[in-house]
Structures are given as C-alpha cells and as structure tokens.
C-alpha positions in Angstrom: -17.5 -15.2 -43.9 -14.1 -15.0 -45.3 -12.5 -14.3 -42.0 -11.5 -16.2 -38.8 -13.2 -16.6 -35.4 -12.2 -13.6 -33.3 -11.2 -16.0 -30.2 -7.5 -16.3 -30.4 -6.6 -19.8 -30.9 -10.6 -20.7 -31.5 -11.0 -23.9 -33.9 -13.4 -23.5 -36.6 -13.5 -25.7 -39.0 -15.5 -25.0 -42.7 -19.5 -26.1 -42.2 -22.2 -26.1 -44.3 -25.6 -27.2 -44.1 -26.8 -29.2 -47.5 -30.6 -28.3 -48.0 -31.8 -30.8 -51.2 -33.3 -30.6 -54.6 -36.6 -28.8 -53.6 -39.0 -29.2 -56.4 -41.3 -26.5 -55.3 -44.7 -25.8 -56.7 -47.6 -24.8 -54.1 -46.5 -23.3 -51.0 -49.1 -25.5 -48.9 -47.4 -28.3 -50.4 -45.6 -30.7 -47.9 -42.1 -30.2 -49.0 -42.8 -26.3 -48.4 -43.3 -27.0 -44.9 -40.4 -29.5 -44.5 -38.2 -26.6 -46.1 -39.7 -23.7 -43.8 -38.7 -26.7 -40.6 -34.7 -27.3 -42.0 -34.1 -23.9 -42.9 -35.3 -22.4 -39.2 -33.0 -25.1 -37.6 -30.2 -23.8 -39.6 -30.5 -20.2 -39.5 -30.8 -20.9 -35.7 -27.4 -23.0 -36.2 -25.9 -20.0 -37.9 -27.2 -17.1 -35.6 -25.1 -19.2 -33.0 -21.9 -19.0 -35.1 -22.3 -23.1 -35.8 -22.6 -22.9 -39.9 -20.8 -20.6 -42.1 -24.1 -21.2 -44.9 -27.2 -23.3 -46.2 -26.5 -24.9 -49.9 -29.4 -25.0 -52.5 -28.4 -27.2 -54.7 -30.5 -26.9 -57.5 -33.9 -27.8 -59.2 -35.4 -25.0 -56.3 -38.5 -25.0 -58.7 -40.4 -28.2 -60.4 -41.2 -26.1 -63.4 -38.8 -22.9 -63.1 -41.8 -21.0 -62.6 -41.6 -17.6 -60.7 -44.6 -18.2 -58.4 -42.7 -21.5 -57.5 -39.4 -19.2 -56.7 -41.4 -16.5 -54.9 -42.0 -19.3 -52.6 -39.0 -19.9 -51.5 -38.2 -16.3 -51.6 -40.8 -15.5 -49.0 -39.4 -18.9 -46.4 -36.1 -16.9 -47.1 -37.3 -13.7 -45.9 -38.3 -15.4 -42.8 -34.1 -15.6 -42.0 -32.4 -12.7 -43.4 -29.4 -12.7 -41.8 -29.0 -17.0 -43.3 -26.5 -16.7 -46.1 -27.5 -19.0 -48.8 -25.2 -20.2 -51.7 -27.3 -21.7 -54.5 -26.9 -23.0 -57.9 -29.3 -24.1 -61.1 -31.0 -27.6 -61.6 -31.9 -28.8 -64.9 -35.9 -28.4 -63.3 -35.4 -24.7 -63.2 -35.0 -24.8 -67.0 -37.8 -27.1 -67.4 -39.4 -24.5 -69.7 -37.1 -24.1 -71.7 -35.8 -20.6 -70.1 -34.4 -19.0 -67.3 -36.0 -15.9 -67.0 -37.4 -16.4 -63.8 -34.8 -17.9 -62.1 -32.4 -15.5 -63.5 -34.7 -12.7 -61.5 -34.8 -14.9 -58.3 -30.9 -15.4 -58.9 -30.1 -11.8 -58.9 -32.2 -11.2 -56.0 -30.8 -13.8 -53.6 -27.0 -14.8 -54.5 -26.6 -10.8 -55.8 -27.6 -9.7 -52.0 -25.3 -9.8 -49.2 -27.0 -12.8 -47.8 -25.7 -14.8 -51.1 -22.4 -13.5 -51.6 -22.9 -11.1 -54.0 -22.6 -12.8 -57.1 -23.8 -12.2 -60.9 -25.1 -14.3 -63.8 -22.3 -14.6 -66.7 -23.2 -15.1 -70.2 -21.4 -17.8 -71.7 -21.3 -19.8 -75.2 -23.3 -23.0 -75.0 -24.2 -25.1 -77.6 -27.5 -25.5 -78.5 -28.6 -28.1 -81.7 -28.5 -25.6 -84.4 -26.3 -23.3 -83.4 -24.0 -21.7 -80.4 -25.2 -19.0 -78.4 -24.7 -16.8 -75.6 -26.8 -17.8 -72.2 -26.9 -16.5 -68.6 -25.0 -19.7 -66.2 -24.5 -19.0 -62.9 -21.6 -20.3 -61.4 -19.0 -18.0 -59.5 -16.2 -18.8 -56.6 -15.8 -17.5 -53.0 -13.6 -18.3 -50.3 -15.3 -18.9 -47.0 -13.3 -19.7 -44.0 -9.7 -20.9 -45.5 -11.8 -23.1 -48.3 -12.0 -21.7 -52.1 -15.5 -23.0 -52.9 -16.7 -23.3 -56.5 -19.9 -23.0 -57.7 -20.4 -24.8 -61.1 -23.7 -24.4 -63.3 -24.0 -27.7 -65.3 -27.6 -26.6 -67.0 -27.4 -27.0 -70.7 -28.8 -24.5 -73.1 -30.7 -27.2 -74.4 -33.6 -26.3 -77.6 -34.8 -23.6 -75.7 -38.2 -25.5 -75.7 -40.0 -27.6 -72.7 -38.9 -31.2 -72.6 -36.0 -30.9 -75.1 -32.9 -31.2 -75.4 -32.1 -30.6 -72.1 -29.0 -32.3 -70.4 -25.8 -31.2 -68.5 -22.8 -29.2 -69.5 -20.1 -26.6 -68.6 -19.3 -25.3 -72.1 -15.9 -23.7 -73.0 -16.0 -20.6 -71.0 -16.8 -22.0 -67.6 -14.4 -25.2 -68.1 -11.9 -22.3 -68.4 -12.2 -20.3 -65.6 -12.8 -23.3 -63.7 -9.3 -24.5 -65.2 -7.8 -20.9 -64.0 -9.4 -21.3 -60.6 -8.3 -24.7 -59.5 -4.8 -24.0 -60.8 -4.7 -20.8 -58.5 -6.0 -22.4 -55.2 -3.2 -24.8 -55.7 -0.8 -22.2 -56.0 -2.0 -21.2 -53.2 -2.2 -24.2 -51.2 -5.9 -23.8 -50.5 -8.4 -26.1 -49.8 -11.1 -26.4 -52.3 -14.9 -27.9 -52.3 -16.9 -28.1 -55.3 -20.8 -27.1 -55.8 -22.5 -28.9 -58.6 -25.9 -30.2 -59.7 -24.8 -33.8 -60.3 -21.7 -35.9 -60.6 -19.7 -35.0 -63.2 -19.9 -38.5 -64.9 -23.5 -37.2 -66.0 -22.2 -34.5 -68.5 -23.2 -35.0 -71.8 -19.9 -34.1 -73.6 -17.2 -37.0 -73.1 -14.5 -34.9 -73.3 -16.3 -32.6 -70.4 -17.1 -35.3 -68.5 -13.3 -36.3 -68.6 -12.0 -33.3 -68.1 -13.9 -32.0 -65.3 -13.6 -35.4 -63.3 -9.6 -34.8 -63.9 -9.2 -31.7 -62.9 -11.1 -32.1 -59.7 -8.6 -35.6 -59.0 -5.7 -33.7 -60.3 -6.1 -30.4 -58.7 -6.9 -32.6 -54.8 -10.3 -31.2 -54.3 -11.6 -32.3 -50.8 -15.1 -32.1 -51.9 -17.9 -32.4 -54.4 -21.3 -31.6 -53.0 -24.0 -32.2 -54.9 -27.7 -33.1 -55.5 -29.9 -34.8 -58.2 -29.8 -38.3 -57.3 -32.4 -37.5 -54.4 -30.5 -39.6 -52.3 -27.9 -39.6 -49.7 -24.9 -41.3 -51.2 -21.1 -41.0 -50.4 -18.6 -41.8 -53.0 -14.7 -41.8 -52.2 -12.1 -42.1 -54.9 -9.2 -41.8 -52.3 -8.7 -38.1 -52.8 -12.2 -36.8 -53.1 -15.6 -37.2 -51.5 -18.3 -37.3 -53.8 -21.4 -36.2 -51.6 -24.7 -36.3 -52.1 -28.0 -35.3 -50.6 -31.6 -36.5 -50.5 -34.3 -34.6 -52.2 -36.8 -32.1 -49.8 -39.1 -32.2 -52.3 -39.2 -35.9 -54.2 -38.0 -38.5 -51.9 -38.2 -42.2 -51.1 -34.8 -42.2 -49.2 -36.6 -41.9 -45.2 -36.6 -39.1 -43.2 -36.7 -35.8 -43.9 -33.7 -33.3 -43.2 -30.8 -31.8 -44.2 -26.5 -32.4 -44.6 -24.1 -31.2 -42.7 -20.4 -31.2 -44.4 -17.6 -30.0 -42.8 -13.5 -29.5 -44.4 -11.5 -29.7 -40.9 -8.0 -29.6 -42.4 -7.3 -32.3 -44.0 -10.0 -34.5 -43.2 -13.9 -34.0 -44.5 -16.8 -35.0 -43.0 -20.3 -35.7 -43.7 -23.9 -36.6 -41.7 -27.6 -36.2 -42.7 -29.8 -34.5 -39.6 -33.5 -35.7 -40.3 -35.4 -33.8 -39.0 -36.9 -36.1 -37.1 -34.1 -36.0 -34.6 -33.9 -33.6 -31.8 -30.8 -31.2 -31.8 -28.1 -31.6 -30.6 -26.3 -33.2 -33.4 -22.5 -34.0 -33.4 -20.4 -35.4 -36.3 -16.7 -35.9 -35.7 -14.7 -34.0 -37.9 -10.7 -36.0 -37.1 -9.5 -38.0 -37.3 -11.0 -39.4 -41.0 -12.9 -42.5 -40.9 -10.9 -44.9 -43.0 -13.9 -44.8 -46.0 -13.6 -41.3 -46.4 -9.7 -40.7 -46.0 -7.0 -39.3 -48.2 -4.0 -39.9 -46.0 -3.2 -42.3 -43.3 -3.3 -41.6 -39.3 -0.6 -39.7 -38.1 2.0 -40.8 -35.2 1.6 -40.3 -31.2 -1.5 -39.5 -29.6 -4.2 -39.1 -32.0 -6.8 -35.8 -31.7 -10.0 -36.5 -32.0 -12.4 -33.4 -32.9 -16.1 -33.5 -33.0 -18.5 -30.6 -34.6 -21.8 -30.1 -32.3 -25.0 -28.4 -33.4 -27.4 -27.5 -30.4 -29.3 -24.4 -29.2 -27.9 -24.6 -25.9 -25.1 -22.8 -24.7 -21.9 -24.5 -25.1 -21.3 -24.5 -21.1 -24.3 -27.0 -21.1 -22.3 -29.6 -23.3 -21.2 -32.7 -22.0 -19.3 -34.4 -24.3 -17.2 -37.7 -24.2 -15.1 -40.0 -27.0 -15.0 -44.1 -26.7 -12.5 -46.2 -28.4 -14.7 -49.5 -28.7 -16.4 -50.5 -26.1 -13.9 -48.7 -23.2 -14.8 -46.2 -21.1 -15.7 -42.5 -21.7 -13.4 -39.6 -22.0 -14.3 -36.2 -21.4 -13.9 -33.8 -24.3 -13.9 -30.1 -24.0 -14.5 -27.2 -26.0 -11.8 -26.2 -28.6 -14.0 -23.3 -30.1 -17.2 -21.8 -30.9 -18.4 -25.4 -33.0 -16.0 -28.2 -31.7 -14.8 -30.1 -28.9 -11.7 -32.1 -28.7 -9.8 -34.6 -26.6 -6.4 -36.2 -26.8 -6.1 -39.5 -26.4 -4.2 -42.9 -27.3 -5.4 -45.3 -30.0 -4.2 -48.9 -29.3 -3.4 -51.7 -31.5 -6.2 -53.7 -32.4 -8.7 -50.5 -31.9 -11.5 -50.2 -34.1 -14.6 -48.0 -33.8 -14.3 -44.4 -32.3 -17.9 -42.7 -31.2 -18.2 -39.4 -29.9 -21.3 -38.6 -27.1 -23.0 -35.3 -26.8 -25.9 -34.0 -24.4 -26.7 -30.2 -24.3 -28.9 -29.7 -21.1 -32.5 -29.9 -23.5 -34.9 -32.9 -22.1 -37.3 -35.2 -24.2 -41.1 -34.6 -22.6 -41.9 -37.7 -25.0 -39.3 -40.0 -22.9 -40.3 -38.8 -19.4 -37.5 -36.2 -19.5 -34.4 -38.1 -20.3 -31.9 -35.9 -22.2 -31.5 -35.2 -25.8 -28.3 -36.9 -26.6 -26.7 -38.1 -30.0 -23.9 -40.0 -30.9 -21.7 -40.5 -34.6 -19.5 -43.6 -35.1 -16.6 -43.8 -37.5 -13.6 -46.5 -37.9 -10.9 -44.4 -38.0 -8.2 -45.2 -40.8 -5.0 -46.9 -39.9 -1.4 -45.4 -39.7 -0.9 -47.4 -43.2 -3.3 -45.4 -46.1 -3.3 -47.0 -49.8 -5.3 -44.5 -51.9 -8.3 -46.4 -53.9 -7.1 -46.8 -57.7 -8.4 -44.8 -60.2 -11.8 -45.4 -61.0 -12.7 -46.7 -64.7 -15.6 -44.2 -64.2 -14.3 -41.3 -62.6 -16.3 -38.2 -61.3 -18.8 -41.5 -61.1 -21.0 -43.1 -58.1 -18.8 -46.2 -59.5 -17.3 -46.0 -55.8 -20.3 -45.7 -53.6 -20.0 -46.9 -50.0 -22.6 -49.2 -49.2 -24.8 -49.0 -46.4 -23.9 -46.8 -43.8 -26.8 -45.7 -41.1 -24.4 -44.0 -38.9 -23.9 -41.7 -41.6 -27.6 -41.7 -43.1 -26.8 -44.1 -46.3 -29.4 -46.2 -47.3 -27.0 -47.5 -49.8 -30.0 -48.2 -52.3 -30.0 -45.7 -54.9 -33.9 -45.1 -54.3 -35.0 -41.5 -56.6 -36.6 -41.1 -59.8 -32.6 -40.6 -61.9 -31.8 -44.0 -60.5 -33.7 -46.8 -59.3 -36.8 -44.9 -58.1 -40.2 -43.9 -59.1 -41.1 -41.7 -62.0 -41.9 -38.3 -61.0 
C-alpha cells in the first residue's frame, strides 16, 4: 500500500473506509451482523483496488474481553486479503487491563493485513505512581499520506471503572513531536488516527499541545470515533472527522465512512448501509466548509471518487453546476472520474451523478444511481480563526444530510442515552 497505481498517469487519491466504535459482546448480537454487512462491502471495495484500508477506531470490545475480540477476529477471517488499521478505545480497557487486546493486537495489526506493527511500552501515569504499559500507536505511509496512529487510553488504576480517561504520556507526545516534524520536512501529507478529539485529554498541557502540533504541523485530517456520531469539524486547516458508532447508535442508519486526502483537498461521506452501491463522493474541488485554501484560477477540475462492484466501463457519470445541464465525466483512474469545466460568477452548488449498470428489483428495475452535493469554496479563502477550544467539536458544521450529519450530537459522551 505504500506504492502508486501501476497505470501510468492513473489518479488515485488516499481512501479509507471508517468502520465505528463497535462495542462487541455476543456474536448473534445485531451490531455483529451490521459489522459482518460493512466489512464485506469494503473488502469487496478493496479487492477492486477502490480502498487502500478499513479503520477500527477503537472500543472493538464493550468489556475488552477476549471472547468479545475472537469475534471480530473470526468476521476478519472472513476477508483476509482486507487490511485493517486499528487502534485502542477506552472500552477495551474497561477491566482495567489489556491483556486481551494486547493478544488480538499482535495478531491483527502484527500481520501483513495490519501493517505489521508492535505494541510499545511507554511511561504513563497512573495515581500512585508511573509505570511502564503496552500503547499501541505506530505510523505508516500509505499512498503519499504519513498516517499516525495515536493510542489515547490511559493507564488509569488498573481496576474496572477507575480512573480511566485519555492521555498520550511523554513518550508518545515525543515521537509524535519527531514524526510530524519529519513529514513536514518532507512535504508530506499527514492524517491522524485517534480515539477522540484531542480536547478530551485529561492533561491540559496534552490537550494543548497535541491540538497545536496537529494546527501547527498542517495535518489534513483527524479521524476519529467516540462521540458515536457523525460529526465534521473544520478549523480552516484541519478536518476534525467523526464517525457513528456500529455498535451503540442513535445517529440513523447503519454504515460506514469513507475519507479520502486528494491533494490538497479532503473529503468525507457516510455510506449507510441502507443504500445500494454505487456511491460517489467528490473529492475537488473542496467544498467551501471543509477548505484550507481558496479555488484556484481558469477552468476548475472537478474529481469524483466512485465505489461500485461494476466494472468501471459500466459508469456513467456526469457533474452539474446548479441547476444546468449535465456534463459527462470520464475515468481518470482506477477510483475517480473527472471533468473540466467552467465555474461562472454567481455559481453555487456542484453535484456529481453516478450510475454503474446494477438495477433496483424493488423500483421495477430503475438503476442504482447516487449523487453528492458540495458548494464549492470561492476564489477568495479566509481561514476560520483560531478556535478558543482547539482540537475541540467547538467548530462543528451544522446539519448537513448530503454529507450524513445529523448535526445533533445524539450518543451516550454527548447528548444521548446512557449505555
């Protein structure tokens, strides 16, 4: 995954599908079966070159129990070529240990399939004393983007129910320090893994520092879960994305995200699962809520990402500026499709139309088809001022239904039911 597509010229741009906080416990349970659905439809995604990887974003098990991880262990085996990049939730300390996620760790993200990485024991404070803990987070570089993988789990008492909160501790705030600094150098783009937003730490001066760095080292993207929402937050250089819970949900459908880093602009959609495939999300120009620089001069390219199991010769795609007429796109790679065209004064909403060939038998045949919407930022681009709260959902967007975004904060760390 750290290479290029073999097609010369072929467009790619960095995809992942975000899989939420799964809170397993029985595998008959419902959010079993939801997971066994999303992660078929992505391994399918990736088998057809579509997805570089499915993110597990933490709290895999309710209790960190190793029944609850041999469950998703055995969905997992059911796709072996899917890689999966995962990290821990504060649920899969809920006992007070890792053990058994430290087992299930090893086994997955020390494969191939998960990149090969290796628990590192840190210092963390704990209330009496510090000590040295397994933490999982590590760094790869997939497709042009250095992704980080942050582990936010505190050490906490070491016993069930306290104690417990989020932090990085010295030796991960340093090497995340080193690595940020170094993909700069380097002029890489970088996307960030957590559990939560970084606003949640319990140390102030980690919550500062990590929101900082990520501001002050440009990182495109924080992906994240915990809220068991969808929510979008934009400080004018970073998206702060968020995904709704598999597992404990009152946020609608069912499904998964899809995030993409296509130069300089990111992207983000939730797929429920609900919805047939295909599924396109465009990917450029930015839509003027999620942009960190404005629109650039001449003929503007628009780019669109499309999921289908179809072959790409049965796409037929097309871009409308308002309500004007359609323009064909055509393929610019293995996952896009692209057109060139002018954006008038006045213009406002951009949509991009895809149909891949597949009929509905529950609509008398008419054909699959979906469309994404954005308002693509203007030539002129004044960055949002710096937030009083930064690495904070203190910049939300509001609803947003094109996108998924309920816009109501609706799980158990917000506004929602107690779990």
């Amino acid at each position: 995954m750290n290479g290029t597509d073999g097609a010369k010229g072929a467009h790619a741009p960095f995809v992942f599908a975000h899989i939420g906080d799964l809170h397993l416990e029985e595998p008959h349970d419902p959010n079993a079966a939801d997971l066994r659905t999303c992660l078929r439809e992505v391994a399918d995604l990736h088998a057809s070159g579509l997805i570089d990887f499915a993110y597990l974003p933490g709290d895999l098990a309710e209790n960190g129990r190793a029944a609850q991880y041999d469950i998703l262990e055995q969905v997992l085996a059911a796709h072996p070529n899917l890689p999966v990049r995962l990290i821990a939730g504060d649920h899969d300390r809920q006992h007070g240990t890792m053990r058994d996620f430290d087992r299930f760790f090893a086994t997955v993200a020390g494969s191939r399939r998960g990149g090969g990485h290796a628990a590192r024991h840190s210092r963390l404070p704990r209330p009496v004393n510090v000590e040295k803990i397994a933490q999982y987070y590590y760094a790869e570089t997939i497709r042009g983007v250095r992704c980080l993988f942050l582990d936010m789990v505190s050490a906490g008492y070491g016993q069930e129910g306290f104690g417990l909160d989020f932090r990085l501790g010295p030796d991960q705030r340093d090497w995340l320090t080193r690595k940020l600094a170094k993909a700069v150098r380097k002029g890489r783009p970088v996307a960030v893994f957590t559990h939560t937003y970084p606003a949640d730490l319990s140390d102030p001066a980690e919550r500062s520092e990590l929101a900082g760095l990520i501001r002050g080292s440009g990182v495109r993207l924080v992906e994240m879960g915990h809220t068991h929402y969808n929510e979008l937050a934009h400080d004018g250089r970073t998206l702060y994305a968020a995904a709704r819970s598999v597992g404990q949900n009152e946020d609608g459908s069912v499904g998964y995200a899809v995030a993409a880093i296509d130069g300089e602009v990111v992207s983000w959609r939730f797929k429920p699962l609900d919805r047939a495939l295909p599924f396109v999300m465009i990917t450029s120009p930015a839509d003027r809520r999620l942009a960190a620089a404005p629109l650039p001069d001449g003929k503007v390219a628009v780019r669109a990402l499309v999921l289908s199991n179809a072959p790409q010769s049965a796409w037929r795609c097309h871009v409308r500026i308002d309500g004007g007429p359609p323009l064909p796109m055509e393929p610019d790679g293995p996952r896009t499709v692209t057109a060139r065209i002018d954006w008038p004064a006045g213009a406002r909403r951009l949509s991009v139309t895809v149909t891949d060939g597949t009929k509905n038998p529950r609509k008398n045949g008419a054909p699959h088809t979906d469309t994404d919407i954005i308002e693509p930022v203007g030539r002129t681009f004044v960055p949002a001022p710096v937030s009083e709260r930064p690495g904070s959902d203190a910049c939300r967007l509001p609803l947003w239904p094109e996108k998924g975004l309920r816009g109501d904060q609706l799980g158990p760390n917000r506004v929602g039911r107690h779990w």
